[in-house]
ZAPA-805564 format. One record per residue (C-alpha): residue in three letters; residue number from 1; x, y, z. Coordinates in nm, 4 decimals, padded with zeros to 6 digits. Layout:
# residues N
{code ALA&pos NUM&xx X&yy Y&zz Z}
...
# end
This chain:
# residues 278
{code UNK&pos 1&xx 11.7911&yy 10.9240&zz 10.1577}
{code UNK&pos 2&xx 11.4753&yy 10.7199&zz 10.0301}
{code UNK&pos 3&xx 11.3359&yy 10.6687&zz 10.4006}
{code UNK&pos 4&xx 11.3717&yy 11.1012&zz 10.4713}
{code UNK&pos 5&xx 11.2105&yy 11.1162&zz 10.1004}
{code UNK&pos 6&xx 10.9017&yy 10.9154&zz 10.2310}
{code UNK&pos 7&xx 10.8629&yy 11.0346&zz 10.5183}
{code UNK&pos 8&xx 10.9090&yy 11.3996&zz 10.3967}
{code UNK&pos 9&xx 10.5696&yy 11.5984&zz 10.4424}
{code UNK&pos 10&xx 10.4354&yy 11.7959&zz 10.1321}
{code UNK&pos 11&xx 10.4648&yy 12.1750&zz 10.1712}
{code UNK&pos 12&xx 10.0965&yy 12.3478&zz 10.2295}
{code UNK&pos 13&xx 10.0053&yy 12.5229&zz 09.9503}
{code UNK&pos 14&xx 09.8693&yy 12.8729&zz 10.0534}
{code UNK&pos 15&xx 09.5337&yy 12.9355&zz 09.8210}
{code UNK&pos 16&xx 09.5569&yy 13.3113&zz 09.7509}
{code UNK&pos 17&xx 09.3165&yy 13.5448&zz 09.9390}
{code UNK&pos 18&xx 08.9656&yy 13.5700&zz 09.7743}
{code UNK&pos 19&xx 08.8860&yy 13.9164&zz 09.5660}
{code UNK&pos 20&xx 08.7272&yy 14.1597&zz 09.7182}
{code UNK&pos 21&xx 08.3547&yy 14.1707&zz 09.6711}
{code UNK&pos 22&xx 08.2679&yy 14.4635&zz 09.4456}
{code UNK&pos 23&xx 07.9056&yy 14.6945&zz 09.5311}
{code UNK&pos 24&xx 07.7463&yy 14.6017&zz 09.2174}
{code UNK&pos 25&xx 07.3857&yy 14.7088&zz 09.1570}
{code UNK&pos 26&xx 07.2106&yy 14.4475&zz 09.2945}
{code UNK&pos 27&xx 07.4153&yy 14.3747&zz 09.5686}
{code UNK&pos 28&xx 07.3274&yy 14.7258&zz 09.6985}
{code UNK&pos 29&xx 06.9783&yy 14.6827&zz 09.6048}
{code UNK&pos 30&xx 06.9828&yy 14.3512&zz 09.8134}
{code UNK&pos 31&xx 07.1275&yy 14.5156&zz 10.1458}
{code UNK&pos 32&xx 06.8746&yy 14.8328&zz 10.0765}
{code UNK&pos 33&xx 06.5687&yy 14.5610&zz 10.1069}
{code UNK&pos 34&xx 06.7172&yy 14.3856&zz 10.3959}
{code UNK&pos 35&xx 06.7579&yy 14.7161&zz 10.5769}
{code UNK&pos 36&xx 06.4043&yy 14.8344&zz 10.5009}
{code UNK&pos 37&xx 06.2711&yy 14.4423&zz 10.6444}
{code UNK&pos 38&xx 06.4794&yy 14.4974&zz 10.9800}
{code UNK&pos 39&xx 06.3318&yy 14.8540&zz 10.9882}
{code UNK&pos 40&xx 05.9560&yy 14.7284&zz 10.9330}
{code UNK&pos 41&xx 06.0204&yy 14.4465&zz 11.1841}
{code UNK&pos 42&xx 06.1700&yy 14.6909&zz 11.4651}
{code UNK&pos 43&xx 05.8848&yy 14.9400&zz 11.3621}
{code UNK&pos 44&xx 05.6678&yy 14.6605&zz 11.4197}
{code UNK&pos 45&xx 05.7979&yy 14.5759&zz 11.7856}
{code UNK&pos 46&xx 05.7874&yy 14.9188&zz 11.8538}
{code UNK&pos 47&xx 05.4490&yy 14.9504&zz 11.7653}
{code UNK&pos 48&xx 05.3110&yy 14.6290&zz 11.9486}
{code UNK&pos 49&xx 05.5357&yy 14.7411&zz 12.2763}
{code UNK&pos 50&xx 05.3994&yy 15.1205&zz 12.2852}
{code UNK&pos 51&xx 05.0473&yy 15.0055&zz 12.2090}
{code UNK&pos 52&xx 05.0097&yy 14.7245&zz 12.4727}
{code UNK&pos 53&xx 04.6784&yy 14.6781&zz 12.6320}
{code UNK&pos 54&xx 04.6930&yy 14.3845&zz 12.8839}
{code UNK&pos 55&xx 04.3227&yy 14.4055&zz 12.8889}
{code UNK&pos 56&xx 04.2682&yy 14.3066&zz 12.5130}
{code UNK&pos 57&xx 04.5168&yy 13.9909&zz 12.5307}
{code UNK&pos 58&xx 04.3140&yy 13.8837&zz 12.8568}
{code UNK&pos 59&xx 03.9993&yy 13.8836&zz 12.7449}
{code UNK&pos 60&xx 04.0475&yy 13.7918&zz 12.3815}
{code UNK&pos 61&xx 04.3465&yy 13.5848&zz 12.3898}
{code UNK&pos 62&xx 04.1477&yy 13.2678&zz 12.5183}
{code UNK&pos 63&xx 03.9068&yy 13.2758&zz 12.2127}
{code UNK&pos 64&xx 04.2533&yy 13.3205&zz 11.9466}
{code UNK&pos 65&xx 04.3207&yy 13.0042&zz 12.0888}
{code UNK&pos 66&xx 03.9833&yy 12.8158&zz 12.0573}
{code UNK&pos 67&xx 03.9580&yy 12.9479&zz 11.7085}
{code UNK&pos 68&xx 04.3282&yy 12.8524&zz 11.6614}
{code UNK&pos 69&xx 04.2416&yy 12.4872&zz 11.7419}
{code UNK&pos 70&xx 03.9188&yy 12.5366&zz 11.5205}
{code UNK&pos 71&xx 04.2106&yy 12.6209&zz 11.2264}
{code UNK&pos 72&xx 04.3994&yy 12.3161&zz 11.2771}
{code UNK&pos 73&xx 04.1083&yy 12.1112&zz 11.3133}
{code UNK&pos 74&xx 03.9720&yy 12.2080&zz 10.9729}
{code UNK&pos 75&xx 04.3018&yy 12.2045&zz 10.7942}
{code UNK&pos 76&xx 04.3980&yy 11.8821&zz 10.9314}
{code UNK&pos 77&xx 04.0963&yy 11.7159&zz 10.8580}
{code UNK&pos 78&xx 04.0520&yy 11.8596&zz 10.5108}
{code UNK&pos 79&xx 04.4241&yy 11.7512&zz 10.4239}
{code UNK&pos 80&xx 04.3711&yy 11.3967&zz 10.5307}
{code UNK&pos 81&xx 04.0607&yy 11.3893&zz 10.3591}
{code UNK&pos 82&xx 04.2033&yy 11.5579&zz 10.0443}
{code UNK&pos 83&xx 04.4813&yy 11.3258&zz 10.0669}
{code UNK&pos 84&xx 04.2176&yy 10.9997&zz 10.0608}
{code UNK&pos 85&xx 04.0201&yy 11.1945&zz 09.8093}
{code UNK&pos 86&xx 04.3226&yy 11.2539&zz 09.5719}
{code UNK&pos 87&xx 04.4231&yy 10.8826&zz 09.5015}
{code UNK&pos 88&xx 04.1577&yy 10.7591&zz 09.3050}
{code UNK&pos 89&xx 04.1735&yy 11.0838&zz 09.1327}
{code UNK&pos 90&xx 04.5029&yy 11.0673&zz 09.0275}
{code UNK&pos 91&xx 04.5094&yy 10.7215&zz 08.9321}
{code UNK&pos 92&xx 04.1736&yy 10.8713&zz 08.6956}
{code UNK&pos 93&xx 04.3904&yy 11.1056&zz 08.5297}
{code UNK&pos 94&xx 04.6413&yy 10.8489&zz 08.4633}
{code UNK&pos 95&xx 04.4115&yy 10.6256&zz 08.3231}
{code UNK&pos 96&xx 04.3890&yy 10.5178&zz 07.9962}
{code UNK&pos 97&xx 04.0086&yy 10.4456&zz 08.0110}
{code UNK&pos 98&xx 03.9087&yy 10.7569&zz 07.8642}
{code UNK&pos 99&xx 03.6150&yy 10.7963&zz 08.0633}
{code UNK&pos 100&xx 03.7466&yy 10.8102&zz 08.3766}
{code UNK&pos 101&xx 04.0113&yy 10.9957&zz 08.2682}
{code UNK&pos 102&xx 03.8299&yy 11.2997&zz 08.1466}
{code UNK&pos 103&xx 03.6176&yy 11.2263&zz 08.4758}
{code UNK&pos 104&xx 03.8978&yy 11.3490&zz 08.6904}
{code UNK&pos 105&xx 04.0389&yy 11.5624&zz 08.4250}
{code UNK&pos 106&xx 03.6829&yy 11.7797&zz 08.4931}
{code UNK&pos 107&xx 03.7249&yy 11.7758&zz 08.8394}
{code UNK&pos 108&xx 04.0734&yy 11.8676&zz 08.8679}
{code UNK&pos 109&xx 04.0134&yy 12.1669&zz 08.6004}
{code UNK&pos 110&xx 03.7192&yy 12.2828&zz 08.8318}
{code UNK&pos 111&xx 03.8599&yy 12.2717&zz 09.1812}
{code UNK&pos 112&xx 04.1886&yy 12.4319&zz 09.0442}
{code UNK&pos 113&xx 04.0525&yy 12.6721&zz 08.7867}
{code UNK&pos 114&xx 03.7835&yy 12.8217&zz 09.0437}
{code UNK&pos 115&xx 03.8446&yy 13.0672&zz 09.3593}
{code UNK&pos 116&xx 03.8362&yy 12.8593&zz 09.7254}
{code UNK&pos 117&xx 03.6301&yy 13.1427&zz 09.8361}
{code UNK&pos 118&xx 03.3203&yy 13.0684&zz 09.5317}
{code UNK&pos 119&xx 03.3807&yy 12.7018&zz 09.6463}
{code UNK&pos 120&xx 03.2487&yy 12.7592&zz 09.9801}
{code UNK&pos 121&xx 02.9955&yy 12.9778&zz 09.8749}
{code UNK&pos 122&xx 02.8817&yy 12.7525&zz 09.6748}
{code UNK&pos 123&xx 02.8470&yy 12.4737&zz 09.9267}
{code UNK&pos 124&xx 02.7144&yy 12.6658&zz 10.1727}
{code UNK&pos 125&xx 02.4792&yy 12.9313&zz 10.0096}
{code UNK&pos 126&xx 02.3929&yy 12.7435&zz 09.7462}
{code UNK&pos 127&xx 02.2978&yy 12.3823&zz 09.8624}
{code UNK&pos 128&xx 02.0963&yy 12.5768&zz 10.1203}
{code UNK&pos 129&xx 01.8563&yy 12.6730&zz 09.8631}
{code UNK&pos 130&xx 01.7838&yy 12.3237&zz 09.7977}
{code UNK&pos 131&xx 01.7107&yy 12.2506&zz 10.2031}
{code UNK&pos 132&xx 01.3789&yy 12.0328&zz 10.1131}
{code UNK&pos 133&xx 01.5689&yy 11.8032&zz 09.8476}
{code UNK&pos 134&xx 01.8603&yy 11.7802&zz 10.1146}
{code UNK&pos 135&xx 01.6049&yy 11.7014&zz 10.4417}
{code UNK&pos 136&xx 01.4452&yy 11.4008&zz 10.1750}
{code UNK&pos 137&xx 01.7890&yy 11.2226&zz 10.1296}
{code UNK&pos 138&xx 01.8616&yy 11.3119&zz 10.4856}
{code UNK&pos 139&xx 02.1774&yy 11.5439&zz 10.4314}
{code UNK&pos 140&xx 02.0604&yy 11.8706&zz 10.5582}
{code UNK&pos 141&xx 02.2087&yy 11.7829&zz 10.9142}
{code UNK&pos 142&xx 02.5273&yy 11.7829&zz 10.7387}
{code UNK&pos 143&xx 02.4956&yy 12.0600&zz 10.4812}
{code UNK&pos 144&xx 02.3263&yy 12.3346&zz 10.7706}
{code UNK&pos 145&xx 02.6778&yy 12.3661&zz 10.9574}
{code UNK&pos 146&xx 02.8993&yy 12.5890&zz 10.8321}
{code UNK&pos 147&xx 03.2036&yy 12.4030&zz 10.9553}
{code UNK&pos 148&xx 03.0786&yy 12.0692&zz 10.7372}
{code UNK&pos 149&xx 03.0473&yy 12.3025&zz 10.4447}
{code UNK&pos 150&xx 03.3858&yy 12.4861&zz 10.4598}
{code UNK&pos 151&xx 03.5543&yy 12.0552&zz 10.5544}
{code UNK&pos 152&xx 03.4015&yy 11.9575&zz 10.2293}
{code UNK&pos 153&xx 03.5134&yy 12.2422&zz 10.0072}
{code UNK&pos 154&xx 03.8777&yy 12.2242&zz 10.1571}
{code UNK&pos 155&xx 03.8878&yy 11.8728&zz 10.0958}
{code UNK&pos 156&xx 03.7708&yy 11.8815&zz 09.7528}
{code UNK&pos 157&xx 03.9950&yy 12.1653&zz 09.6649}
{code UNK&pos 158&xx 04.2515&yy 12.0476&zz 09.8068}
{code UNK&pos 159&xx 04.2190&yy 11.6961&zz 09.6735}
{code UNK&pos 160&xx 04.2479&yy 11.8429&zz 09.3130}
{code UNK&pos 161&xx 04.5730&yy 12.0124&zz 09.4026}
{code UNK&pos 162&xx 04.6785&yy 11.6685&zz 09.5800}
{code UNK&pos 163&xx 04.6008&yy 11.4340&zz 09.2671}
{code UNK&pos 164&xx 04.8077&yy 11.6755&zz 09.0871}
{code UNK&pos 165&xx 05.1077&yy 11.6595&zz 09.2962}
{code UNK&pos 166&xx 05.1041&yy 11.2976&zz 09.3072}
{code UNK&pos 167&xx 05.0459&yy 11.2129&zz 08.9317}
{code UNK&pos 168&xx 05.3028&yy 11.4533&zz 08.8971}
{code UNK&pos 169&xx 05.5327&yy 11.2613&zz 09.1283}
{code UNK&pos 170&xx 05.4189&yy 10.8975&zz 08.9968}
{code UNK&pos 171&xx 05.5050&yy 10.9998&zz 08.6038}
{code UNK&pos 172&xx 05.9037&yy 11.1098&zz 08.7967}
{code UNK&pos 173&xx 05.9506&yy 10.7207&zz 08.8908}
{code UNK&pos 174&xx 06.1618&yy 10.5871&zz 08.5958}
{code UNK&pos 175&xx 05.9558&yy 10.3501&zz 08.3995}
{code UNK&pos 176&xx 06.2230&yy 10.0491&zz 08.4740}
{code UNK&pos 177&xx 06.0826&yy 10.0555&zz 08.8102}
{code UNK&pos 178&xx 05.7609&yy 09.9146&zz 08.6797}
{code UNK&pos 179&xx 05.9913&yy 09.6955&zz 08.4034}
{code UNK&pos 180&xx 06.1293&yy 09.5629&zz 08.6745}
{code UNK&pos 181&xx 05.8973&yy 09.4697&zz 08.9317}
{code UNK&pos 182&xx 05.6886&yy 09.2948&zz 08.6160}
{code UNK&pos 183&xx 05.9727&yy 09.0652&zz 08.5152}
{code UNK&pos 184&xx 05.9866&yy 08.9194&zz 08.8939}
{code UNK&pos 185&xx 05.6465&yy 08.8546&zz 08.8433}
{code UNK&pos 186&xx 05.4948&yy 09.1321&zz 09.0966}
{code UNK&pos 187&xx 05.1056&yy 09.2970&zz 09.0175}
{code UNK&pos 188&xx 05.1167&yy 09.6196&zz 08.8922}
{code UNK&pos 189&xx 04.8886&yy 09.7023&zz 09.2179}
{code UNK&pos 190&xx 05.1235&yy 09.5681&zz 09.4335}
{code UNK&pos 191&xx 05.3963&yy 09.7523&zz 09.2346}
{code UNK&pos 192&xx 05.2203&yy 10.0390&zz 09.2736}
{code UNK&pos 193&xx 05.1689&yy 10.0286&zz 09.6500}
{code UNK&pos 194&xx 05.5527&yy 09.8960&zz 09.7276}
{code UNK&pos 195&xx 05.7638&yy 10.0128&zz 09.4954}
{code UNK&pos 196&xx 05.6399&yy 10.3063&zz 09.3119}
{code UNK&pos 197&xx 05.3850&yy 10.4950&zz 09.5344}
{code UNK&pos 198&xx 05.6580&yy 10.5569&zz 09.8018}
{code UNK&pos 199&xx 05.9412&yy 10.6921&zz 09.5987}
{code UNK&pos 200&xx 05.6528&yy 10.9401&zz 09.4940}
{code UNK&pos 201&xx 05.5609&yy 11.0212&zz 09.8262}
{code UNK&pos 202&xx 05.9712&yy 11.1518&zz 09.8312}
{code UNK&pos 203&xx 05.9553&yy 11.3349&zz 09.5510}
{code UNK&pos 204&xx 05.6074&yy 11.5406&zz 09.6199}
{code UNK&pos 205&xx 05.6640&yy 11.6005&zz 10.0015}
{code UNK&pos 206&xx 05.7565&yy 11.9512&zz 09.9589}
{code UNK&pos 207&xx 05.4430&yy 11.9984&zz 09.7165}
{code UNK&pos 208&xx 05.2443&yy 11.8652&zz 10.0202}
{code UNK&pos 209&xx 05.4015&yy 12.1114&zz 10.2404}
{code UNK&pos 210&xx 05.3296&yy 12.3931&zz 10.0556}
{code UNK&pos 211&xx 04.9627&yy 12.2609&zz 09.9863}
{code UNK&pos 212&xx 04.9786&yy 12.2388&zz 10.3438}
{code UNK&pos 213&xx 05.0657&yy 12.6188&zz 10.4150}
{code UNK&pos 214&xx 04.8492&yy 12.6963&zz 10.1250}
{code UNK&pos 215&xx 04.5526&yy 12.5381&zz 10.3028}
{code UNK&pos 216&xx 04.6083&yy 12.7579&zz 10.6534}
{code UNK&pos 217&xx 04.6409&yy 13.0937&zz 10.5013}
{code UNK&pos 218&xx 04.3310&yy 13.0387&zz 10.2663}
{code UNK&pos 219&xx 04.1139&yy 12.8760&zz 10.5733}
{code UNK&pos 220&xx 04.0823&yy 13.2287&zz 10.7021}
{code UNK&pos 221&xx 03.7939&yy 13.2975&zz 10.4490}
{code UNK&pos 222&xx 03.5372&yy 13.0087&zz 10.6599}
{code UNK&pos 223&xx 03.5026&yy 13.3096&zz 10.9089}
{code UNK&pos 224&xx 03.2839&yy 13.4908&zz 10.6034}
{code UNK&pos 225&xx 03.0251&yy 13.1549&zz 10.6663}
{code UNK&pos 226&xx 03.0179&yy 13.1876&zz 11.0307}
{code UNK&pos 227&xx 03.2542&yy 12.9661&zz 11.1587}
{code UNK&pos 228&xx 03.4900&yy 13.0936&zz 11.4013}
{code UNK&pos 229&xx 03.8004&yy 13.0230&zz 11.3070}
{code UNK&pos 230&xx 04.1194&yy 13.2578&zz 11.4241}
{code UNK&pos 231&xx 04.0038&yy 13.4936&zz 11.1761}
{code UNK&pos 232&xx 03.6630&yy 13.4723&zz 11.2922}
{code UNK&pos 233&xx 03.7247&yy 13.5539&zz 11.6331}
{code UNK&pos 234&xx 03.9865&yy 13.8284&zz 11.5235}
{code UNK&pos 235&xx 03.7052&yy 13.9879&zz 11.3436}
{code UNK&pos 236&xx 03.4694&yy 13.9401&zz 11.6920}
{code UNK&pos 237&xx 03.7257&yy 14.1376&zz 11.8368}
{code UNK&pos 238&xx 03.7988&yy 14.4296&zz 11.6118}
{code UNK&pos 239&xx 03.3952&yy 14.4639&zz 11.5966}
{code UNK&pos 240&xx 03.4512&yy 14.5148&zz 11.9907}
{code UNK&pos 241&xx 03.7173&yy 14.7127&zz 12.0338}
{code UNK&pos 242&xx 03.8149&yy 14.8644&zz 11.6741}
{code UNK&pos 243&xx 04.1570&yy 14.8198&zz 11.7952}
{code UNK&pos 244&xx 04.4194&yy 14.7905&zz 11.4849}
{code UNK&pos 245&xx 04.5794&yy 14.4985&zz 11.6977}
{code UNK&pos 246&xx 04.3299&yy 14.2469&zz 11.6953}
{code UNK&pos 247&xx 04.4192&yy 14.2007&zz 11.2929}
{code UNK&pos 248&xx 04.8267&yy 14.2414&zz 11.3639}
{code UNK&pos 249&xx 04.8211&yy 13.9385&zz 11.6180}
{code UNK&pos 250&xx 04.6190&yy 13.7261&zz 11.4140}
{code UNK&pos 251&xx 04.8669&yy 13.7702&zz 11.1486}
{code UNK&pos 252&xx 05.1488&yy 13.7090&zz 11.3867}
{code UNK&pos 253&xx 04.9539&yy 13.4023&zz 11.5363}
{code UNK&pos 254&xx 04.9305&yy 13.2712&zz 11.1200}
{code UNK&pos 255&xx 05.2618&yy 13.3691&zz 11.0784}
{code UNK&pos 256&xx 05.4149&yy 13.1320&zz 11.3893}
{code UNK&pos 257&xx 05.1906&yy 12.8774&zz 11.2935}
{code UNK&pos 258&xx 05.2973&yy 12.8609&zz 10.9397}
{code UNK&pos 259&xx 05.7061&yy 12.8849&zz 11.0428}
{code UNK&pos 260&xx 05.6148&yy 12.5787&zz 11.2847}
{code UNK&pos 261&xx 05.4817&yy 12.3671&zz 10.9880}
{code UNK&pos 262&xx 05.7809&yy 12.4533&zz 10.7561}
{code UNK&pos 263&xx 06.0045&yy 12.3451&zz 10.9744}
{code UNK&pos 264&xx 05.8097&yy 12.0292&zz 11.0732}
{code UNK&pos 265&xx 05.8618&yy 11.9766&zz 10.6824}
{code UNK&pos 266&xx 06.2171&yy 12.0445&zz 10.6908}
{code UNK&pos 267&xx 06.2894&yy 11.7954&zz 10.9574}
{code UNK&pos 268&xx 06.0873&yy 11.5065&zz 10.7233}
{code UNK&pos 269&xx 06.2608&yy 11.5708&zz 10.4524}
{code UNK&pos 270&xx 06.5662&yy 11.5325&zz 10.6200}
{code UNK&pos 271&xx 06.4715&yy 11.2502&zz 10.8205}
{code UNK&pos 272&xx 06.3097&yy 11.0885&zz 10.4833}
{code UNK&pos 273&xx 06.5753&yy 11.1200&zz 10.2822}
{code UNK&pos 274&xx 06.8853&yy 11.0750&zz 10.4599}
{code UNK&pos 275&xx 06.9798&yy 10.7740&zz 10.2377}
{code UNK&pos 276&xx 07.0222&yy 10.9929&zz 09.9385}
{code UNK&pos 277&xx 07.2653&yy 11.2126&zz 10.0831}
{code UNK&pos 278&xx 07.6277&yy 11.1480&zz 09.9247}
# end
């Protein structure tokens, strides 16, 4: 009797079917969007299949791709740059010399509280004007390319954006962190570097994706300085042609290339923090 009651399996219990989904309001306003979307996007591959010209892809395609390259190279650069940039900024704004502090508080309200597009301007129209002060110091090889100009805007723009994400992510390390580390005798730069700095870089990676994205989309306005970008060369090619499609692939080509970094960023984040899934 004891050995059949221990050995005796528990009877399933059956979880009762779940209710029925009811069409509320929004639900029907959800699948109404999602049907206009699939519409747009088969409208869309209509379009680009009906309109076709074989001639346009082969004789601008291999310019999109130099400008393409040009796009990566002056996102990439700026980014890295920003990112180097960014550092001693934030640790400004977490100062407590107040100097320094309101140093980087200036330059973090500019570059964030101004349009990209008046940044670049401003680099490259404006320091133009002062060509004989520039050709003294021996700048104005630098500051006469357009591409130099729009890399040194980016990267201070972006470097504003950067500090912020990282002070940001710094102040979300618990303080016993730096308790810690201080009672087994460890610097505070050392601290900094080992302990705290890279459970920040965690915490603001998806900020740095988005910065990232950000940074490609709004590149597109260099091609109003001269430098031919993928938007430059779209433009080349609608002044040619007048053909609608020039603009539709470039925004297809930003589009891909935008998908491809967010899932670069997904795949970090996963890889990155693996140990702090439960």
């Amino acid at each position: 009797m004891t050995e059949s009651f221990i050995n005796a399996r528990p009877a399933t219990v059956m979880r009762p079917p779940a209710p029925p989904k009811k069409w509320t309001r929004s639900r029907v306003v959800g699948h109404l969007l999602v049907s206009l979307w699939i519409a747009l996007l088969a409208g869309l591959l209509v379009y680009l299949y009906s309109a076709w010209n074989p001639e346009l892809i082969q004789k601008y395609g291999p310019t999109y791709l130099a400008g393409l390259k040009t796009t990566i190279g002056l996102v990439g650069s700026s980014i890295l740059l920003g990112a180097l940039i960014s550092v001693p900024v934030a640790l400004g704004r977490m100062s407590k010399n107040r100097i320094a502090s309101s140093i980087a508080y200036a330059y973090v309200y500019f570059f964030r509280g101004t349009p990209l597009i008046a940044q670049v301007f401003l680099f490259y129209y404006g320091l133009g004007s002062f060509k004989p002060q520039l050709e003294a110091v021996g700048l104005w090889t630098f500051f006469r390319e357009a591409w130099y100009c729009a890399l040194l805007a980016f990267a201070l723009n972006t470097a504003a954006y950067q500090a912020e994400i990282l002070r940001g992510a710094v102040r979300s390390v618990s303080l016993g962190q730096w308790e810690g580390a201080a009672s087994l005798g460890i610097s505070k730069f050392v601290t900094f570097w080992k302990v705290i700095l890279p459970q920040a870089l965690i915490v603001a990676l998806r900020p740095y994706g988005n910065e990232i994205i950000l940074m490609i989309k709004g590149s597109a306005i260099v091609a109003l300085i001269t430098v031919y970008d993928l938007m430059g060369y779209t433009r080349l090619a609608y002044s040619r042609t007048f053909d609608f499609q020039a603009y539709l692939w470039a925004a297809i080509i930003y589009l891909i290339l935008v998908e491809i970094i967010r899932h670069i960023w997904d795949w970090l984040e996963r890889r990155i923090t693996r140990h702090l899934i439960r």
